[in-house]
C-alpha positions, 0 to 999 in steps of 0.5 A, a space after each residue: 209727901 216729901 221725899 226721903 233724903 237719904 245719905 250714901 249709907 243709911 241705917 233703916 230700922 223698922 219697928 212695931 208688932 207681930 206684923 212688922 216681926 213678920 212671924 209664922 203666918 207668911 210661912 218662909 216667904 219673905 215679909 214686908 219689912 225683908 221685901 222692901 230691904 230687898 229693894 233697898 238693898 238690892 234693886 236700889 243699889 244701896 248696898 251698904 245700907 243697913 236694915 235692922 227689924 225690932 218688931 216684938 210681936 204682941 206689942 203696943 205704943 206702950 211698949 215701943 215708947 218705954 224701950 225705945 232707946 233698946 228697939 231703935 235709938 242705939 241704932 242711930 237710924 236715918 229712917 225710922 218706920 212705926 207700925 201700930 194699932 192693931 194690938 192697941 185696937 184692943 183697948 178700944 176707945 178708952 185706949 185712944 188718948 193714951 194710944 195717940 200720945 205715946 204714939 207722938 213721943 215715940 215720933 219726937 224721940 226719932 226726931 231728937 235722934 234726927 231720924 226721919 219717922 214714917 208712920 204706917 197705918 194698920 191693914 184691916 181684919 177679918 170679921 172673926 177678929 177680937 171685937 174690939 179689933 173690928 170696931 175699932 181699928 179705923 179710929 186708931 188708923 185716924 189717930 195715927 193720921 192726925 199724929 203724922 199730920 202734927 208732928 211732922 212724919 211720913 205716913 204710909 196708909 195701908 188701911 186706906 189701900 186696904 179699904 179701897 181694895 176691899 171695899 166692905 167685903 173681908 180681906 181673906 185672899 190677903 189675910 192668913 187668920 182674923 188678924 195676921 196677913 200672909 204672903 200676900 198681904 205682905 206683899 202688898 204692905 211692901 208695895 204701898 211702903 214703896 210706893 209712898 216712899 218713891 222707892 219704886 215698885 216690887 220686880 215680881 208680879 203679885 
């Protein structure tokens, strides 16, 4: 994977759904998304860089892609993360064309801004998630692959790391209910950003 390039000052915005938002289900721990601006910020020393969260709980790539100049273009960012699928999942197979479509011109629309785009990958479910959730997740975790791959985008894979984790058991310990992590899982989606993203490695032990 290429390395960020990052100038002195940079804008991050981090986009997406309830998980990126980070409501309700780590109950005041930090999410992922305040985790790695901590070591942005803080353990990087990057302390003019400003971090800018426009998660919108319950939303999709249809959403993101429509209000994409409100949630992320009047920012101007240098770095641009994504992070979908597990509300689009909803639509099962249907839903995939359009899913990975709107996907891909929301990654050309930060590249017209010159943003550099990372794609993230969603975590797993429990067993108790809406159907078309647990069938489907893996597939749209596919389809954001291939859209990374084509049009030129970072991807951090947390459905991999999860998976490898896991295995074919349930993620409860990292899980707060069918869908939503909890601190934990939080943890770990900060963790593998980090990693993937050479900006090291969090200080507090899991």
């Amino acid at each position: 994977m290429k390395e960020l390039d990052l100038t002195s000052r940079a804008t991050w915005v981090f986009t997406g759904d309830s998980i990126t938002q980070g409501v309700f289900h780590t109950y005041g721990s930090r999410s992922w998304v305040e985790l790695v601006s901590e070591q942005v910020r803080w353990e990087l020393r990057r302390v003019q860089d400003i971090v800018i969260n426009s998660g919108v709980s319950a939303w999709t790539a249809l959403e993101i892609n429509a209000d994409f100049e409100y949630l992320v273009g009047r920012f101007n960012p240098q770095v641009l993360n994504v992070s979908l699928g597990t509300n689009d999942a909803l639509d099962g197979e249907s839903g995939l064309t359009n899913f990975q479509r709107r996907l891909a011109e929301i990654v050309q629309q930060g590249h017209g801004i010159r943003s550099t785009v990372v794609l993230h990958t969603p975590v797993l479910v429990m067993p108790d998630a809406p159907v078309p959730r647990r069938k489907w997740m893996t597939a749209y975790a596919e389809a954001i692959r291939n859209v990374a791959e084509a049009e030129d985008a970072l991807l951090v894979d947390h459905e991999q790391h999860w998976r490898q984790h896991f295995g074919a058991e349930a993620p409860t310990a990292w899980m707060d209910d069918s869908t939503h992590p909890n601190a934990v899982g939080h943890r770990h989606i900060a963790e593998i950003t980090l990693q993937a993203l050479r900006l090291g490695s969090l200080r507090e032990p899991f």
